[in-house]
Backbone and ligand atoms as CSV (ligand in chain L), in Angstrom:
chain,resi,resn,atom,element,x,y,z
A,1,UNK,N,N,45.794,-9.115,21.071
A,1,UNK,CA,C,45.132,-9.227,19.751
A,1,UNK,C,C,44.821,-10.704,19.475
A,2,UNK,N,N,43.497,-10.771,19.326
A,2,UNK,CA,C,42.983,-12.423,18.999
A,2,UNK,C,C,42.854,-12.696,17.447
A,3,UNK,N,N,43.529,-13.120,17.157
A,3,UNK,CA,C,43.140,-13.515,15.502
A,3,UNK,C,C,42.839,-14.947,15.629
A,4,UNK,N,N,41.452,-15.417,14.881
A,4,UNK,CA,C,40.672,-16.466,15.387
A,4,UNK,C,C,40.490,-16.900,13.386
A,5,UNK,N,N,40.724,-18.273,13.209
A,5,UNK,CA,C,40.067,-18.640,11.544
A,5,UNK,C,C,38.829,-19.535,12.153
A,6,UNK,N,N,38.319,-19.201,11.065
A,6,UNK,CA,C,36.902,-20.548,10.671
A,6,UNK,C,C,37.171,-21.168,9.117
A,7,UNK,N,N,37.791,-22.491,9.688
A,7,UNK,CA,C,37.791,-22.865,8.327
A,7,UNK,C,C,36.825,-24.146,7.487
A,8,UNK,N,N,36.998,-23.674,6.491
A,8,UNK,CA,C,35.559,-25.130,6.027
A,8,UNK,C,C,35.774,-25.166,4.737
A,9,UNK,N,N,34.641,-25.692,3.939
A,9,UNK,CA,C,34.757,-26.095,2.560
A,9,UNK,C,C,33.571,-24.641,2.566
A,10,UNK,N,N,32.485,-24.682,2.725
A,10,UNK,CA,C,31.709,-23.183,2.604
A,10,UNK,C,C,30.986,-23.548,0.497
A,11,UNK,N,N,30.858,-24.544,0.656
A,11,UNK,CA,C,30.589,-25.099,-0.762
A,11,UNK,C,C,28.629,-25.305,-1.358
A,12,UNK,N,N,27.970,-24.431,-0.905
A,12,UNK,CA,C,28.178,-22.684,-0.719
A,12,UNK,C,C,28.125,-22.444,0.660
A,13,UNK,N,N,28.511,-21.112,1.192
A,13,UNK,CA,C,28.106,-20.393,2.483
A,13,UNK,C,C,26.470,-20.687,2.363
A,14,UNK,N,N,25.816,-20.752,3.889
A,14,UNK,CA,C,24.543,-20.723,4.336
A,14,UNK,C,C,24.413,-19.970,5.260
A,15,UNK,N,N,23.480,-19.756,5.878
A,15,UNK,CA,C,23.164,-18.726,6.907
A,15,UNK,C,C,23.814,-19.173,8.129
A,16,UNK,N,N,23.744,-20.723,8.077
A,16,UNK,CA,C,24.282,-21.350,9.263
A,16,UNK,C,C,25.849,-20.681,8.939
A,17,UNK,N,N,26.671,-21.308,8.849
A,17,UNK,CA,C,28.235,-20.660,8.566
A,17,UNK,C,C,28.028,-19.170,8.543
A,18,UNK,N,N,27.133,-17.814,8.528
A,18,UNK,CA,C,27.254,-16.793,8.447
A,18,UNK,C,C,26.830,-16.578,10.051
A,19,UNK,N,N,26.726,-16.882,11.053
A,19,UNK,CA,C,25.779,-17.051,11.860
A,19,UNK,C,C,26.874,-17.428,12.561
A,20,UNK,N,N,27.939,-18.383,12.200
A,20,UNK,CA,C,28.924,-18.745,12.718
A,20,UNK,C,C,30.242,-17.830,12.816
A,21,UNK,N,N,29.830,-16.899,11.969
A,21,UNK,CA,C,30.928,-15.990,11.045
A,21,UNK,C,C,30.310,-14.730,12.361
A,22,UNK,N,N,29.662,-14.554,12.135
A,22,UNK,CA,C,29.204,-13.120,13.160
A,22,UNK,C,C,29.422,-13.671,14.411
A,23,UNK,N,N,29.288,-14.540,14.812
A,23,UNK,CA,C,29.312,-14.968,16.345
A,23,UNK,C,C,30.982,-14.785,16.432
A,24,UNK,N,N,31.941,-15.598,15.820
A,24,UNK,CA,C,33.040,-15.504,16.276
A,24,UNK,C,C,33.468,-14.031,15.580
A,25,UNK,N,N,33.341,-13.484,14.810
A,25,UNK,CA,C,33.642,-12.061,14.205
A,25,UNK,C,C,33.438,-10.754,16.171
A,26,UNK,N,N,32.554,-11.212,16.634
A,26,UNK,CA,C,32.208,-10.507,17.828
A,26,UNK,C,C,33.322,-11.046,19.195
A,27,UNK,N,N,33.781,-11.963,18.558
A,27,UNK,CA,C,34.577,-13.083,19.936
A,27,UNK,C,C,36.132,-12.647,19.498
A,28,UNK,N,N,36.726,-12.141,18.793
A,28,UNK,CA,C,37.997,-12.007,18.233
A,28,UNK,C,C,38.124,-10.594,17.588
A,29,UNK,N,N,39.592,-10.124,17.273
A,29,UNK,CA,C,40.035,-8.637,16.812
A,29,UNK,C,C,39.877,-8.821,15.534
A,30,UNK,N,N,40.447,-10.316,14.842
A,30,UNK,CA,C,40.396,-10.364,13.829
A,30,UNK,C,C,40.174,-12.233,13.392
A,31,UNK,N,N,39.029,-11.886,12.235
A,31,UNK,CA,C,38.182,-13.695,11.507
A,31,UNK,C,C,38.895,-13.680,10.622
A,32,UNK,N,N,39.697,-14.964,10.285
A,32,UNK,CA,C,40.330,-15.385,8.994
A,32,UNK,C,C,39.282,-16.357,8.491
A,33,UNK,N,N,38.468,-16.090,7.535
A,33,UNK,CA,C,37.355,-17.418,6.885
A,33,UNK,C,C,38.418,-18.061,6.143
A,34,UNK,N,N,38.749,-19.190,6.819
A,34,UNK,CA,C,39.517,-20.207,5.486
A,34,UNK,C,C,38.832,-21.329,4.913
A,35,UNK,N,N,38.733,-20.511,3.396
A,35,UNK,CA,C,38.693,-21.657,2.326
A,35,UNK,C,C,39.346,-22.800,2.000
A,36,UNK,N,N,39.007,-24.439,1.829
A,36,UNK,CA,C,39.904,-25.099,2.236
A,36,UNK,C,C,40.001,-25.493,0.435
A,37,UNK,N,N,41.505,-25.431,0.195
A,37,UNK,CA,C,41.097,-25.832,-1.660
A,37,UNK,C,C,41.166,-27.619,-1.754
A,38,UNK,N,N,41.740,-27.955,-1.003
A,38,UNK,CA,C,42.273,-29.634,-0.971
A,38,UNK,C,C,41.557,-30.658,0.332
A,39,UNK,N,N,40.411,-30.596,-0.100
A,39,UNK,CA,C,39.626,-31.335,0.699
A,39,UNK,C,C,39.297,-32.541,0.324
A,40,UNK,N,N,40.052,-33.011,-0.693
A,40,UNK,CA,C,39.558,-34.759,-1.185
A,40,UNK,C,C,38.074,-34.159,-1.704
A,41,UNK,N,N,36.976,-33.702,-1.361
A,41,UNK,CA,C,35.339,-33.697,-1.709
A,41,UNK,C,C,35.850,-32.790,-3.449
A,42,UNK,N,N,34.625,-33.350,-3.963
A,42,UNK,CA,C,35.026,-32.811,-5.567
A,42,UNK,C,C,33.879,-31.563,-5.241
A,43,UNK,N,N,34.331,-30.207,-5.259
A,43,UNK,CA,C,32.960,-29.037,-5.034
A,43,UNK,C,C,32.290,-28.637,-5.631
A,44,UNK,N,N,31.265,-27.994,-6.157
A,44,UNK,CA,C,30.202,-27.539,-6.920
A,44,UNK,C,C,31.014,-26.714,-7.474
A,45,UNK,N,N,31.100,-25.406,-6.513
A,45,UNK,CA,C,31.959,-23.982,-6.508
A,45,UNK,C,C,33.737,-23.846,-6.782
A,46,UNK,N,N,34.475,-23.159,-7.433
A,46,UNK,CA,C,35.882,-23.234,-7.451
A,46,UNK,C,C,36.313,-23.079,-6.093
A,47,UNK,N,N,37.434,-23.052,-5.869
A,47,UNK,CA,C,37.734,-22.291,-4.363
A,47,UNK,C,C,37.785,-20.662,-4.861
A,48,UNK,N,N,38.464,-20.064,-6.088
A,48,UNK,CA,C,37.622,-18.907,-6.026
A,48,UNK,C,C,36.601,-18.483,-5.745
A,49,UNK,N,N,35.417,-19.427,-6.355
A,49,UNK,CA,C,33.932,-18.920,-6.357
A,49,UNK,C,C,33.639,-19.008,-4.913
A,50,UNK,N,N,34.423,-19.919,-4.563
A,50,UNK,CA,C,33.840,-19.974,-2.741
A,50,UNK,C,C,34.381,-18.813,-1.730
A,51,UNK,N,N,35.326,-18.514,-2.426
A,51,UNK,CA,C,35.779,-16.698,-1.462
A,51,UNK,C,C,35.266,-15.966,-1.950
A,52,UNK,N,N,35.025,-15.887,-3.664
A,52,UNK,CA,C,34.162,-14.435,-3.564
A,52,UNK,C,C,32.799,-15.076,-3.019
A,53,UNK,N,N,32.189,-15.789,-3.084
A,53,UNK,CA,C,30.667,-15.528,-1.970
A,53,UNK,C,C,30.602,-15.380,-1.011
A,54,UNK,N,N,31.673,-15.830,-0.282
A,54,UNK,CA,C,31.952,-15.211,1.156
A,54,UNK,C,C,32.205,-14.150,1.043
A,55,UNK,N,N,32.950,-13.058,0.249
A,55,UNK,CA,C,33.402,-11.845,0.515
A,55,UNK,C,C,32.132,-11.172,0.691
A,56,UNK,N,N,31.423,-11.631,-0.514
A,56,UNK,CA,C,30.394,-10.552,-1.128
A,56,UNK,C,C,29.572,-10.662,0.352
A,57,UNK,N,N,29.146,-11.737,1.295
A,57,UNK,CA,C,28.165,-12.154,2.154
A,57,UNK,C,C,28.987,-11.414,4.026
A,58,UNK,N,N,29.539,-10.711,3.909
A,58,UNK,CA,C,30.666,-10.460,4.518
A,58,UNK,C,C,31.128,-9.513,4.920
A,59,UNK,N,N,30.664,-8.406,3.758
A,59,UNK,CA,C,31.345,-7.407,3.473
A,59,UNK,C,C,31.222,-6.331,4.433
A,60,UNK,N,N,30.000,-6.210,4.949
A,60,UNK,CA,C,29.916,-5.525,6.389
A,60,UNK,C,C,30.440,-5.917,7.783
A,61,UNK,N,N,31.181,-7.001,7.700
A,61,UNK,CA,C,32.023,-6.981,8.395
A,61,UNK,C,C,33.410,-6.584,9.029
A,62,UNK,N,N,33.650,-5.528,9.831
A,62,UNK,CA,C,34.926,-5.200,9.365
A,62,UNK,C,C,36.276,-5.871,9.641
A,63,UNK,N,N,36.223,-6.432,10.716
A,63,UNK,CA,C,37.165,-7.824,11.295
A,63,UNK,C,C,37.549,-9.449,10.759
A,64,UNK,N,N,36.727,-9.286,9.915
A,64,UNK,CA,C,36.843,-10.611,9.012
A,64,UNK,C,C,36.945,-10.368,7.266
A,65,UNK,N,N,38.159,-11.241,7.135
A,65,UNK,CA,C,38.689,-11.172,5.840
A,65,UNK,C,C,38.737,-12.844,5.712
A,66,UNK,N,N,38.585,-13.325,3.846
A,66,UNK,CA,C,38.218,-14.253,3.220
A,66,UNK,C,C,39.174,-14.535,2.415
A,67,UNK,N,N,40.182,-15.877,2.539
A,67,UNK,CA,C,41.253,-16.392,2.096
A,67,UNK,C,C,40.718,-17.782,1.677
A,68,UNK,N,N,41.532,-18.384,0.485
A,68,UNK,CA,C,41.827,-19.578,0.524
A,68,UNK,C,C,43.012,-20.391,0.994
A,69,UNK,N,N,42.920,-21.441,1.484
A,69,UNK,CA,C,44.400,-22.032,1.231
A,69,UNK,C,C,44.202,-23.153,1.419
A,70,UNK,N,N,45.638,-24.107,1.557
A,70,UNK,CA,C,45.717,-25.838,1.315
A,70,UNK,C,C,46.711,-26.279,2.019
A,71,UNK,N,N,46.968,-27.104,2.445
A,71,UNK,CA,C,47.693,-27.928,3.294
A,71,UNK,C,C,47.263,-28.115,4.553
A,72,UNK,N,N,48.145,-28.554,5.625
A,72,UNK,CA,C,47.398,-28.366,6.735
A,72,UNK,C,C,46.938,-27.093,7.871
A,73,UNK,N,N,45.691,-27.287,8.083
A,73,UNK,CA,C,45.450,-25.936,8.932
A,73,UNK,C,C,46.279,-25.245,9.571
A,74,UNK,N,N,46.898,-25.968,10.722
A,74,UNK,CA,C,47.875,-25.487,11.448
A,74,UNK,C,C,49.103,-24.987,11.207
A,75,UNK,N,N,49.486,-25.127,10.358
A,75,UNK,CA,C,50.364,-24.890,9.524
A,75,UNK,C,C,50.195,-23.219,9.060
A,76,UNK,N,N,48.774,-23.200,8.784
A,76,UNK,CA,C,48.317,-22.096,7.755
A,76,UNK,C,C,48.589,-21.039,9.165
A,77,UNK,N,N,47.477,-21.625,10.093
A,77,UNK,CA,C,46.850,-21.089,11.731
A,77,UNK,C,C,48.743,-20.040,11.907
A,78,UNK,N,N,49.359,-20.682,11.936
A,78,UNK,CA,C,51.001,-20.547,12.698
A,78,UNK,C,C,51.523,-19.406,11.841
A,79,UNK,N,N,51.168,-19.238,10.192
A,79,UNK,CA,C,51.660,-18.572,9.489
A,79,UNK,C,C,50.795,-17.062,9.359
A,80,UNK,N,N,50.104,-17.103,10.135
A,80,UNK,CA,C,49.230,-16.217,10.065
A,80,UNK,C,C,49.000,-15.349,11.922
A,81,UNK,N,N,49.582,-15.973,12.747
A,81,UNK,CA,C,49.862,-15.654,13.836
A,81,UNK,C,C,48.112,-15.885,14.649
A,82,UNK,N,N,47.687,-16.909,13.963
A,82,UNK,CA,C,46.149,-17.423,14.544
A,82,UNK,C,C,46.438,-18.150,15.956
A,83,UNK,N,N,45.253,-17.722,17.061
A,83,UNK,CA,C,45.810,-18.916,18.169
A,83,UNK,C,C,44.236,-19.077,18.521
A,84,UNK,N,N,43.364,-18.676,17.660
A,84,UNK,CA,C,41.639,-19.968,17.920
A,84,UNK,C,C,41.334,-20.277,16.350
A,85,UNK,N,N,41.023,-21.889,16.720
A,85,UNK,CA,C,40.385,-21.577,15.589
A,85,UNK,C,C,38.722,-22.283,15.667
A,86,UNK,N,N,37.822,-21.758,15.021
A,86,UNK,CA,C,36.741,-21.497,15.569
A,86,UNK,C,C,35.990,-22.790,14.490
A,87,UNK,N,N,34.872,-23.770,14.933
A,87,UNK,CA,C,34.133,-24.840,14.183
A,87,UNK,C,C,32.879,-24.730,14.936
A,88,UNK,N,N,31.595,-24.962,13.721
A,88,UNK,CA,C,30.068,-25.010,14.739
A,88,UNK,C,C,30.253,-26.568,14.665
A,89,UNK,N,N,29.178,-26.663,15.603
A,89,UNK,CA,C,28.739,-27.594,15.877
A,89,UNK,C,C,26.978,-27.478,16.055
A,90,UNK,N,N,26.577,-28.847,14.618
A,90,UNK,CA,C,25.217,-28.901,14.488
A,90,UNK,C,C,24.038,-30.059,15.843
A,91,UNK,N,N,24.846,-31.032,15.782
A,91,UNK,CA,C,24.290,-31.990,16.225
A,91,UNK,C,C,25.450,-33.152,16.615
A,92,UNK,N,N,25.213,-33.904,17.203
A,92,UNK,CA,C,26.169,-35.181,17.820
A,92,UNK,C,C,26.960,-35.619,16.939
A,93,UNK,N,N,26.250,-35.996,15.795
A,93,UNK,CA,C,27.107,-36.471,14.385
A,93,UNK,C,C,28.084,-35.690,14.226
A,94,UNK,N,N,28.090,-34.319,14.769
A,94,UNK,CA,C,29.055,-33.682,14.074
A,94,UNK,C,C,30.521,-33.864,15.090
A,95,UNK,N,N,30.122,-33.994,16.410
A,95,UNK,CA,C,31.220,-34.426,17.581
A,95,UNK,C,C,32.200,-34.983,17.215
A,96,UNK,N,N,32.143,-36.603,17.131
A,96,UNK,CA,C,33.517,-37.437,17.117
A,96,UNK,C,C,34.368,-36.642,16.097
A,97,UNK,N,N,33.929,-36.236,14.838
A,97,UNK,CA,C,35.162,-36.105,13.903
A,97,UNK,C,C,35.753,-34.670,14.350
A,98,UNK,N,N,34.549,-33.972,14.857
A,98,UNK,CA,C,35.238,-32.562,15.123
A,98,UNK,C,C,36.499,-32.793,15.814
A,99,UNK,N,N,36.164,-33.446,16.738
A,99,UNK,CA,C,36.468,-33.543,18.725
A,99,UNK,C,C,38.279,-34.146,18.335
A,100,UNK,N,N,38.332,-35.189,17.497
A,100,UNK,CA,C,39.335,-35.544,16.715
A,100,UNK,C,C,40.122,-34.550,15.689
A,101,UNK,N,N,39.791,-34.036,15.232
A,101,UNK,CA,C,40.495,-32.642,14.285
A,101,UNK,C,C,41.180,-32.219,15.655
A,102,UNK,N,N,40.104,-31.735,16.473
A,102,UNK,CA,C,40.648,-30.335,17.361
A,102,UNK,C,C,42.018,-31.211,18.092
A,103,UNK,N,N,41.899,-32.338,18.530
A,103,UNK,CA,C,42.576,-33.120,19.732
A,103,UNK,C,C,43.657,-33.413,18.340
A,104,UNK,N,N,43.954,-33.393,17.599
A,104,UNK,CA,C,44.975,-33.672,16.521
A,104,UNK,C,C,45.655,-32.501,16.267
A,105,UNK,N,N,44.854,-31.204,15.758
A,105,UNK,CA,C,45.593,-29.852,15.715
A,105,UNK,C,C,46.309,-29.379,17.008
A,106,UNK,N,N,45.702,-29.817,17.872
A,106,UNK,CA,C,46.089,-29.674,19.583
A,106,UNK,C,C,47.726,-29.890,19.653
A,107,UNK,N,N,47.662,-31.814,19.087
A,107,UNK,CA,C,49.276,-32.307,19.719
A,107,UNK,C,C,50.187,-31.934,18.762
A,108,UNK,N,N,49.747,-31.464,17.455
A,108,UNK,CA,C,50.728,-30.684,15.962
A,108,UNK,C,C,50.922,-29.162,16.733
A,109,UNK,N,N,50.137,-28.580,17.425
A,109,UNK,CA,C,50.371,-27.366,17.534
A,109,UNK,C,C,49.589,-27.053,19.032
A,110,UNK,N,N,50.259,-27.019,20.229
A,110,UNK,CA,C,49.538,-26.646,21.793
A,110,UNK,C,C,49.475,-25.321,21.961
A,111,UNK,N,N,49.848,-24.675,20.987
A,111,UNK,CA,C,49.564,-22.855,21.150
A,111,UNK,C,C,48.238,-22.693,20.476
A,112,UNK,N,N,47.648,-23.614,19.765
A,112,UNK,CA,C,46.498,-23.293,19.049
A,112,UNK,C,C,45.009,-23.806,19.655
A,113,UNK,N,N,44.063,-23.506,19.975
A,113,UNK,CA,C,43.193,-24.148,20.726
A,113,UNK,C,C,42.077,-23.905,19.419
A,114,UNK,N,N,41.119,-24.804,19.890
A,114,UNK,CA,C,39.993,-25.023,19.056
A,114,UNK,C,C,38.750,-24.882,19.785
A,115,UNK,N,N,37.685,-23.375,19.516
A,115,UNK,CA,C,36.766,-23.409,20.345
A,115,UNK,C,C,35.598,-24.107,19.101
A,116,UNK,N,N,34.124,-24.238,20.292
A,116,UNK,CA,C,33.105,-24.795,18.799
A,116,UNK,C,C,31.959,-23.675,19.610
A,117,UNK,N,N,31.586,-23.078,18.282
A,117,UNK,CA,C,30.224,-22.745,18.501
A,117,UNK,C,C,28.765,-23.418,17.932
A,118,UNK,N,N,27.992,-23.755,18.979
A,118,UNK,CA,C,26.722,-24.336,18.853
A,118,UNK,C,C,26.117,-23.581,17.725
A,119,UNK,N,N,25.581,-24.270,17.327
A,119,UNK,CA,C,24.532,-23.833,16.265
A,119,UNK,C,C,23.411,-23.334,16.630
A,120,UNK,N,N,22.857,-21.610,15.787
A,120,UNK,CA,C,21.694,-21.737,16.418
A,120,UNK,C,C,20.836,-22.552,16.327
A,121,UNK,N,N,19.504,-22.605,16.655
A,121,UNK,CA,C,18.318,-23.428,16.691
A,121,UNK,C,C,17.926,-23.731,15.174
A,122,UNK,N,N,17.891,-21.882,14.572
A,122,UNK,CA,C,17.207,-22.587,13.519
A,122,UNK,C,C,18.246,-22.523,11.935
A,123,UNK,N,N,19.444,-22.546,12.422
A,123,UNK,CA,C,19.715,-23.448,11.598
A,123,UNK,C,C,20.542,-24.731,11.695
A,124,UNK,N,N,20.221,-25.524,12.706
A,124,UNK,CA,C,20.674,-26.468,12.894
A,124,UNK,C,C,20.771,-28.067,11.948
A,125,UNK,N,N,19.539,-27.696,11.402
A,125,UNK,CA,C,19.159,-28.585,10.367
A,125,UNK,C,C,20.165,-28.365,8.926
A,126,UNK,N,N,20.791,-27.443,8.837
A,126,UNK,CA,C,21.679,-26.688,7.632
A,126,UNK,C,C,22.638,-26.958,7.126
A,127,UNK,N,N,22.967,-27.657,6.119
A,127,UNK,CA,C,24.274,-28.408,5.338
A,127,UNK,C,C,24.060,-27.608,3.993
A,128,UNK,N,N,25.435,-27.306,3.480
A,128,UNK,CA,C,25.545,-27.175,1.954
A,128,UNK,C,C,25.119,-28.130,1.200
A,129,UNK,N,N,25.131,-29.033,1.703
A,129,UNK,CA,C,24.638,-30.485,0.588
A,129,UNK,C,C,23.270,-30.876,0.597
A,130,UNK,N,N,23.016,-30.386,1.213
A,130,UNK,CA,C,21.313,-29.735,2.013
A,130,UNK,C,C,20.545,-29.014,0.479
A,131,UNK,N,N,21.391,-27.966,0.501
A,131,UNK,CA,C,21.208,-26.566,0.379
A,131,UNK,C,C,21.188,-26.916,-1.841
A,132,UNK,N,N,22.128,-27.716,-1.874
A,132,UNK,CA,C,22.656,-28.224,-2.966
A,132,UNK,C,C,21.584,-29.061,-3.574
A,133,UNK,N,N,20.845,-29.877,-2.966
A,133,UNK,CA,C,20.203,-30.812,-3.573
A,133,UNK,C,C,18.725,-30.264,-3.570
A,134,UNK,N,N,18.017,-29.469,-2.836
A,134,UNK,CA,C,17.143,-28.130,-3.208
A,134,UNK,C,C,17.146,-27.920,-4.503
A,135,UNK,N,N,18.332,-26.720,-4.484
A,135,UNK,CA,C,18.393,-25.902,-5.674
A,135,UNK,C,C,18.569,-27.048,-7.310
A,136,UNK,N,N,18.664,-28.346,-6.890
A,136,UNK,CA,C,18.988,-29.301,-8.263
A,136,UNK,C,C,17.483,-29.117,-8.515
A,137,UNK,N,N,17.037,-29.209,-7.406
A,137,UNK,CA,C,15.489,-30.483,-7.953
A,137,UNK,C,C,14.143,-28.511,-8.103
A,138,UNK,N,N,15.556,-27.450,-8.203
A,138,UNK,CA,C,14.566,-26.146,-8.169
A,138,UNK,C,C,13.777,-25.751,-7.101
A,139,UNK,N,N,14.162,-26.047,-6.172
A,139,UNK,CA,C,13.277,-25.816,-4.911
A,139,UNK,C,C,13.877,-24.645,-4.217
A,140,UNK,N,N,12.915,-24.008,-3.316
A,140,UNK,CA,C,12.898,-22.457,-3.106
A,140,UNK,C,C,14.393,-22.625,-1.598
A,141,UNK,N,N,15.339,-22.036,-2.239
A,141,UNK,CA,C,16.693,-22.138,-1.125
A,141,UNK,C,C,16.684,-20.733,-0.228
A,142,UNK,N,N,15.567,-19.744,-0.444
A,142,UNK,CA,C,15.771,-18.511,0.417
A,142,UNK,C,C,15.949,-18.439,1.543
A,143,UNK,N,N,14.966,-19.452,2.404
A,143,UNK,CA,C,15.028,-19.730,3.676
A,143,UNK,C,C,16.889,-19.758,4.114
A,144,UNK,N,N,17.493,-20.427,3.424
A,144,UNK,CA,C,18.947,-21.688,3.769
A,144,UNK,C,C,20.161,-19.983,3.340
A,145,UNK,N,N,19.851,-19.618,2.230
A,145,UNK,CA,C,21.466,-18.442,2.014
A,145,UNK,C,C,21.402,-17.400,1.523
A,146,UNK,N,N,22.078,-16.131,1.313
A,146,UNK,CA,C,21.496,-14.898,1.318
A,146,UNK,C,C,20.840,-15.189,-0.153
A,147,UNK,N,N,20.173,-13.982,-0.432
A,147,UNK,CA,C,19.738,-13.864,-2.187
A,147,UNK,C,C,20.909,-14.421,-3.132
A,148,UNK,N,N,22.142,-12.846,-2.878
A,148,UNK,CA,C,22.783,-13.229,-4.397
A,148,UNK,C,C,23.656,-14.738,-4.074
A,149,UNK,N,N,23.831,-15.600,-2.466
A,149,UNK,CA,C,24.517,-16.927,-2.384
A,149,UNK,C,C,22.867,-17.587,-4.024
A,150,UNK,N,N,21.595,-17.668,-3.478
A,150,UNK,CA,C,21.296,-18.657,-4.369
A,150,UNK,C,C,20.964,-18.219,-5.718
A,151,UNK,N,N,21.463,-16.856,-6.125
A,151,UNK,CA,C,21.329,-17.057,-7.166
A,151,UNK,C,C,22.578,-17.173,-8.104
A,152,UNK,N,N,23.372,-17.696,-7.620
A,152,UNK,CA,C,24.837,-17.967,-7.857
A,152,UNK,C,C,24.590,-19.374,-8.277
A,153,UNK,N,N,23.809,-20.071,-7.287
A,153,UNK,CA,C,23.606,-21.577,-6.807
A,153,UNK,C,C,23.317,-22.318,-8.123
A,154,UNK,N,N,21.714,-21.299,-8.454
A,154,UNK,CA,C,21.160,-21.419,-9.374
A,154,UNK,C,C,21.730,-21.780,-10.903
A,155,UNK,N,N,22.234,-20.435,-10.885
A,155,UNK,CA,C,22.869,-19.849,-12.396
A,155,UNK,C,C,23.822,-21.334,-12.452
A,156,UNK,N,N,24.941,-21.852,-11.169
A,156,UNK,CA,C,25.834,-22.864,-11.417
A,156,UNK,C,C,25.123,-24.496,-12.043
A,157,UNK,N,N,23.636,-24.566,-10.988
A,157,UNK,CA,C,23.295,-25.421,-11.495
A,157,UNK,C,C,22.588,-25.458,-12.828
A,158,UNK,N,N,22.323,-24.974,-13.150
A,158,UNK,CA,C,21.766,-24.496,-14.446
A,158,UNK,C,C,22.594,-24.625,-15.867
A,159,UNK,N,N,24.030,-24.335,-15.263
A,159,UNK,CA,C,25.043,-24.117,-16.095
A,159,UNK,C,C,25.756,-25.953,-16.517
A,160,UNK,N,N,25.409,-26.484,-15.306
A,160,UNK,CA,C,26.137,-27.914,-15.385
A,160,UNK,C,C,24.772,-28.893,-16.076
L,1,ADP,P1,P,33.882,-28.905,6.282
L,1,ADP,O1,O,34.059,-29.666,4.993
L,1,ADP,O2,O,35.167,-28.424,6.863
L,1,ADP,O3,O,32.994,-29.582,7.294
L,1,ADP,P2,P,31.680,-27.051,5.900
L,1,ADP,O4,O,31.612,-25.874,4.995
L,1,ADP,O5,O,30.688,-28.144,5.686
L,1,ADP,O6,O,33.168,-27.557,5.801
L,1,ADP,O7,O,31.548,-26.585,7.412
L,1,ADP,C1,C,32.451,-25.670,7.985
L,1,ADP,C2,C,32.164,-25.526,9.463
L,1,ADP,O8,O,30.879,-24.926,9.620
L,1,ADP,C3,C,32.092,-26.829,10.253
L,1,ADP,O9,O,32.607,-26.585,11.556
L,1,ADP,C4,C,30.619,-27.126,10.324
L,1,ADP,O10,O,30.301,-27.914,11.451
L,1,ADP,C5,C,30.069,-25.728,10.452
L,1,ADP,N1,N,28.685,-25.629,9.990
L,1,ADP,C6,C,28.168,-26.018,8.812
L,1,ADP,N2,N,26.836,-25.766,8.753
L,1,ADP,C7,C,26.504,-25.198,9.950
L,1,ADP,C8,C,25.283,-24.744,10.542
L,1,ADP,N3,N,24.139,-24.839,9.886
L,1,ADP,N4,N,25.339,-24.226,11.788
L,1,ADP,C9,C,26.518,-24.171,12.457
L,1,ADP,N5,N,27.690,-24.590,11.976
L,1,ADP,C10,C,27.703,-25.104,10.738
């Protein structure tokens, strides 16, 4: 039995991270999406609001379930009987810091390995902060996350 997490900030989910979510959802018995609540970054979304949009974006999945939590990953990974844990990878920029997480979770924990899945093509270009600064300036986000992700987006920015 493979129980595999993907964890991130997901501040909002995009197609890219769903894309990431089905790929490893097909690679493992069971996807833990972890919400990260203590990321130093101040978020748009609560860490509630950021699991239920994942749930809702999700829900046909039957192998993957949507948690939050805080402290360190591995920690979480160990308590949960996780032994992959799964990160895309967009572009080069994204390397060194990954490559460093994984080689750090590695020497805290050698039962845990860290695979990366490539990004597809087209959404390689795809950041929440991307996705975020669109929807400020009202610009059309359909392309970037499902319907009800931007009209969540919306309603939030709208609201602030
Ligand atoms: P974090 O703050 O942990 O980087 P993110 O929500 O930004 O959280 O990203 C979570 C994971 O999803 C990271 O491994 C990131 O590289 C990956 N990711 C983000 N956007 C994409 C995308 N468009 N395609 C593939 N992977 C992505």
């Amino acid at each position: 039995m493979i129980t595999g997490i993907y964890p991130g900030s997901f501040d909002p989910v995009t197609f890219g991270h769903l894309d990431v979510i089905k790929r490893a959802a097909a690679m493992t018995d069971r996807l833990i999406v972890g919400v990260l609540k203590n990321n130093g970054k101040t978020p748009l979304f609560s860490t509630d609001e950021r699991v239920n949009m994942l749930q809702e974006v999700t829900g046909d999945l039957s192998n993957v379930e949507v948690v939050s939590f805080s402290g360190l990953l591995v920690d979480f990974a160990r308590e949960n009987n996780v032994s992959v844990i799964v990160r895309g990878l967009r572009a080069v920029t994204d390397f060194e810091y990954e490559l460093m997480m994984a080689q750090t979770n590695r020497v805290m924990e050698p039962s845990i390995d860290t695979i990366f899945l490539s990004t597809s093509l087209d959404y390689a270009y795809l950041s929440s902060s991307m996705v975020k600064e669109i929807a400020t300036y009202g610009g059309d986000i359909s392309k970037f996350v499902p319907s009800v992700t931007a009209k969540r987006i919306y309603d939030k920015i709208n609201q602030n």
